[in-house]
C-alpha positions in Angstrom: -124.7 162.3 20.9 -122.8 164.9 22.8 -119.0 164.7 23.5 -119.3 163.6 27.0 -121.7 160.9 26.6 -119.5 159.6 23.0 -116.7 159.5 25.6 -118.7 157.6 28.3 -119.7 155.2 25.6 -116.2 155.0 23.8 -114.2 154.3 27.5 -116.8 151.4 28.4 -116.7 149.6 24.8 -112.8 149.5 25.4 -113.4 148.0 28.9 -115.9 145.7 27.4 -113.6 144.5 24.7 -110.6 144.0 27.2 -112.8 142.0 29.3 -113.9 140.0 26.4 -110.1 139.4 25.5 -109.2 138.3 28.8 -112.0 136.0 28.8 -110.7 134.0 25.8 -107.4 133.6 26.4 -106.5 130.5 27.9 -104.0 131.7 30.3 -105.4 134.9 31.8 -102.9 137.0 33.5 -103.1 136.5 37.6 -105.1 139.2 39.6 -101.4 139.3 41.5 -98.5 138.3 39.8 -96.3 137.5 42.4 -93.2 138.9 40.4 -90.1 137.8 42.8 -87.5 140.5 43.4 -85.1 141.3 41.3 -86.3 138.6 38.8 -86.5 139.6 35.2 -88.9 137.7 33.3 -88.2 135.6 30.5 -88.9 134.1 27.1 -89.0 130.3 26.8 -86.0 128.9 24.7 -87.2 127.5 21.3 -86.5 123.6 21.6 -87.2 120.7 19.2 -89.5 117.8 20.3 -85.6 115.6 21.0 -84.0 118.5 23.2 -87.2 118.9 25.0 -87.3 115.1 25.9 -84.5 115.0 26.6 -84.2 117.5 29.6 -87.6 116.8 30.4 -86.7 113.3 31.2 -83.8 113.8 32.8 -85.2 116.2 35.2 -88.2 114.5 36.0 -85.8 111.3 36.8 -83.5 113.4 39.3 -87.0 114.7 40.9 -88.0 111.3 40.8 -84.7 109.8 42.5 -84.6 112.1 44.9 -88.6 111.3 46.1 -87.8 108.3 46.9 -84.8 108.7 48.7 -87.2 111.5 50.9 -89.8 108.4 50.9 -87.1 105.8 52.4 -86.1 108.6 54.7 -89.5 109.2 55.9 -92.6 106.8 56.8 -95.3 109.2 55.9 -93.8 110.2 51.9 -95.0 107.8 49.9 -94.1 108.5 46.1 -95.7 107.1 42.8 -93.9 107.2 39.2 -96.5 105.7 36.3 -97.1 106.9 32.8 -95.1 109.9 33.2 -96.7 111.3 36.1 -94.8 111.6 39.4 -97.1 111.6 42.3 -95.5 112.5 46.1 -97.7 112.7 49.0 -95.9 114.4 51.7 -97.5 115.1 55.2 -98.9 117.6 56.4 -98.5 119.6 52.9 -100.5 116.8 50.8 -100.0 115.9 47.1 -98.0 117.2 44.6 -98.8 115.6 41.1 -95.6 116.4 38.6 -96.0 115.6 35.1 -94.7 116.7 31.3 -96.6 118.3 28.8 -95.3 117.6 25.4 -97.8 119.7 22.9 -97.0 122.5 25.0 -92.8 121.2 25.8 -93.1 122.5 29.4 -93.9 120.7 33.0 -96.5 121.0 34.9 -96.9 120.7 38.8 -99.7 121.0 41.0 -98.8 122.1 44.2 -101.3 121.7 47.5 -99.5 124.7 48.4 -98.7 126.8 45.8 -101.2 126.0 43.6 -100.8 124.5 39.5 -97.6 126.0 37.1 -96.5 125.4 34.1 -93.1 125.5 33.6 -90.7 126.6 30.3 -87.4 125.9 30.2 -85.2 129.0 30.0 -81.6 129.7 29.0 -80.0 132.3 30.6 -76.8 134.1 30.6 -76.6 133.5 26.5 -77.2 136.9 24.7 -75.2 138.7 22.0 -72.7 139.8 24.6 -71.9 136.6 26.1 -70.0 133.3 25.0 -72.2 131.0 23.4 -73.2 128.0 25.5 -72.1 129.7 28.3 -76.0 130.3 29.7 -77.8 127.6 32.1 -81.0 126.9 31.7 -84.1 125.9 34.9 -87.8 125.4 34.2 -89.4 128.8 34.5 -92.4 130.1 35.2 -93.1 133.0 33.0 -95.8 135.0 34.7 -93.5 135.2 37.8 -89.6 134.3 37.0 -89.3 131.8 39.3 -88.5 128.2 39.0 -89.5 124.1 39.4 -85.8 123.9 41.4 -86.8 126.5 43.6 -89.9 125.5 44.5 -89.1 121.8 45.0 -86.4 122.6 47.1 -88.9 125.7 49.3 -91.9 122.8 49.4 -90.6 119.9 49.8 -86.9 119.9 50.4 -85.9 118.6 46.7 -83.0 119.7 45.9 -81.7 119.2 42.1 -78.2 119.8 40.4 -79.0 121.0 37.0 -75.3 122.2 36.3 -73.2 119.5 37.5 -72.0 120.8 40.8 -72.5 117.6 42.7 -70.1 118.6 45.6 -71.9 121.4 46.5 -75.2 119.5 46.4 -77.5 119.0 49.2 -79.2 116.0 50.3 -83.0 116.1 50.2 -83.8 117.5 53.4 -86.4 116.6 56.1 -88.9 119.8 56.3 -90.2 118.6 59.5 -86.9 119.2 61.3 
């Protein structure tokens, strides 16, 4: 085989086995990633089954409180909470299905207008350099950096405290305005 054709032959085996890689992984990178700006992306912080509970619970409560005060605000939100599974239908956007994910300690959404995450919770602010316990923490999502808060507050008008600064908290706002 000459040199040229050992290349050719070399270059599309390595093709073929990164496609074959890609095709087994259960998370595939997107064709896109949407990085945001400025955003440095992230490992998950290692928790135990407890901790993860624990804020998992908590947050899906405040997202859950705060649904229905949108739904008693509005005629058209209507807002579900069974099993886990938080279930808000809000017009014209359509239905966002929030749930936890134990095996995997993360939550997932599925947004009609952002699509399906899965989100990690993160500590930031807590490296070598810095005071321990001095780092907050927000569900991530890893492939792009941004967060559950975020996106609940963009899409639906959500807002959550996760560090305790209930003055300068917001009331769920009506998108429609």
């Amino acid at each position: 085989m000459s040199a040229p054709m050992a290349t050719r032959a070399l270059s599309r085996a390595t093709r073929q086995s990164a496609s074959t890689a890609r095709a087994r992984s259960a998370d595939p990178p997107p064709p896109n990633p949407e990085q945001h700006e400025g955003t440095v992306i992230q490992q998950p912080t290692e928790l135990g089954d407890e901790e993860y509970h624990t804020l998992a619970d908590e947050y899906m409560e405040a997202v859950h409180e705060k649904a229905e005060a949108l739904q008693e605000a509005r005629e058209d939100v209507d807002v579900e909470y069974s099993a886990g599974v938080l279930s808000i239908n809000m017009p014209p956007q359509g239905t966002y299905i929030i749930n936890k994910q134990p095996p995997n300690k993360q939550i997932w959404i599925s947004s009609p207008t952002s699509g399906p995450k899965r989100y990690d919770w993160v500590v930031s602010g807590e490296s070598m350099h810095q005071k321990e316990g001095g780092g907050t923490g927000d569900w991530v999502y890893i492939r792009d950096g941004s967060s559950l808060t975020d996106l609940l507050s963009s899409e639906l008008g959500i807002v959550i405290d996760l560090h305790g600064h209930e003055e300068s908290m917001k009331q769920s706002r009506d998108l429609t305005e």
